[in-house]
C-alpha positions as CSV (number, residue, x, y, z in Angstrom):
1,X,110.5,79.1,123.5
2,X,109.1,82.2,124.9
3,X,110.0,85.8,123.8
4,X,111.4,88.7,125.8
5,X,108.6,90.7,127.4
6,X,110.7,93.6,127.2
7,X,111.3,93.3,123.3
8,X,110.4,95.8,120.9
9,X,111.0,96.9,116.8
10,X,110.1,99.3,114.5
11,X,109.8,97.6,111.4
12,X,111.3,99.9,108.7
13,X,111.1,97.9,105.5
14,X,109.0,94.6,104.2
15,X,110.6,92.0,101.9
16,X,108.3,88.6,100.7
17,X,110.9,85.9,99.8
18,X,109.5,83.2,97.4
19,X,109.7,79.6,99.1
20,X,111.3,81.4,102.6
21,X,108.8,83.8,103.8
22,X,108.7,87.4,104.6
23,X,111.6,89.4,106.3
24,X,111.2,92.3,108.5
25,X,114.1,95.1,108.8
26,X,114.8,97.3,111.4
27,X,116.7,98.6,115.0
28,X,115.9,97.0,117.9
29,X,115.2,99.3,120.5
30,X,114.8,97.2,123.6
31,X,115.1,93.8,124.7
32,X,116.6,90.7,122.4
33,X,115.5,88.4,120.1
34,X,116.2,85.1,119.4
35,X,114.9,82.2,116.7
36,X,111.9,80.3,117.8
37,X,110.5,83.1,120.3
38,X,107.2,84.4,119.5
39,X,106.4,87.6,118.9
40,X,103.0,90.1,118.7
41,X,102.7,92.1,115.6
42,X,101.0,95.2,115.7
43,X,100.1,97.3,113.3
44,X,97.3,98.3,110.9
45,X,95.4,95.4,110.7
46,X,94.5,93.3,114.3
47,X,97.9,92.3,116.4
48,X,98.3,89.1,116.4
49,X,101.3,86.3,117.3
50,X,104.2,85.5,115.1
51,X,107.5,83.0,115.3
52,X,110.4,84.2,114.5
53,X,112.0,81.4,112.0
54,X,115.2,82.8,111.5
55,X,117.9,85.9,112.9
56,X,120.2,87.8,110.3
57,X,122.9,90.9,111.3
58,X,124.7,92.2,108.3
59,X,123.8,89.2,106.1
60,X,125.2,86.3,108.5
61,X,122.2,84.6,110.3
62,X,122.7,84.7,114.0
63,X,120.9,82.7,116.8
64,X,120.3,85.9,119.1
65,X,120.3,90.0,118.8
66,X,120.1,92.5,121.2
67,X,119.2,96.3,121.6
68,X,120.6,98.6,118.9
69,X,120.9,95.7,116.4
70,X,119.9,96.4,112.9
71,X,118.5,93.1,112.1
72,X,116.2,91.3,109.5
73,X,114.0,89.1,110.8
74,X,112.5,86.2,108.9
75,X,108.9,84.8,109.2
76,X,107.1,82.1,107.5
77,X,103.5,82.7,108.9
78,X,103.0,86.2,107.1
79,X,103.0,87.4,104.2
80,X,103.9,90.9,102.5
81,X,100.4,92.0,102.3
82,X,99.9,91.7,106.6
83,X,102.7,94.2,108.0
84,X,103.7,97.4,107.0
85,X,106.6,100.0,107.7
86,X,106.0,101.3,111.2
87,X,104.6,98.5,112.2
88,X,105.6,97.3,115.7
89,X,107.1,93.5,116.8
90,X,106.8,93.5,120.6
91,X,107.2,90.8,123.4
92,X,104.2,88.9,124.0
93,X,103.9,90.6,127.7
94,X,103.0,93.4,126.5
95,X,100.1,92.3,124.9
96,X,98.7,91.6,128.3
97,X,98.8,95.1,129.5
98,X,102.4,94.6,131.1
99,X,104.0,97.8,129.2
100,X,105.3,100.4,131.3
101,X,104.5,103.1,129.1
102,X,100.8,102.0,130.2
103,X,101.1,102.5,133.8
């Protein structure tokens, strides 16, 4: 499944769950996001491509969220030690020069 080109998230908070994986916090500000798309972190260290494993919205896991969500997102290919607060989560098109704020 591929992710919304348009998505982006400002990750506000870090949480490493024993046996689950590490969960991401934060407000979406554009595009959606939905379990199973793939994702580019960016951030201190090199970007690089994450899947999003599972969705949560106040506690209740949910299959999709959209722009102004405050949402927790679950990954099992990270761990605490690889993203940071202010980190970013962006759609894999705008890894390949696509943004508009680059134009």
């Amino acid at each position: 499944m591929s992710s919304n080109p348009l998505f982006q998230m400002t990750i506000e908070d870090v949480f490493s769950i024993r046996g689950r994986g590490t969960v991401v916090t934060g407000t979406i500000e554009r595009g959606s996001v939905r379990v199973g798309d793939v994702l580019e972190l960016r951030g201190t260290y090199d970007a690089r491509e994450v899947v999003v494993s599972a969705v949560e919205r106040f506690r209740k896991k949910v299959e999709q969220a959209s722009a102004g969500d405050f949402v927790g997102i679950l990954f099992k290919d990270i761990t605490g030690e690889d993203v940071f607060r202010g980190d970013e989560l962006v759609g894999i098109m705008w890894s390949l020069g696509e943004s508009p704020f680059t134009r």
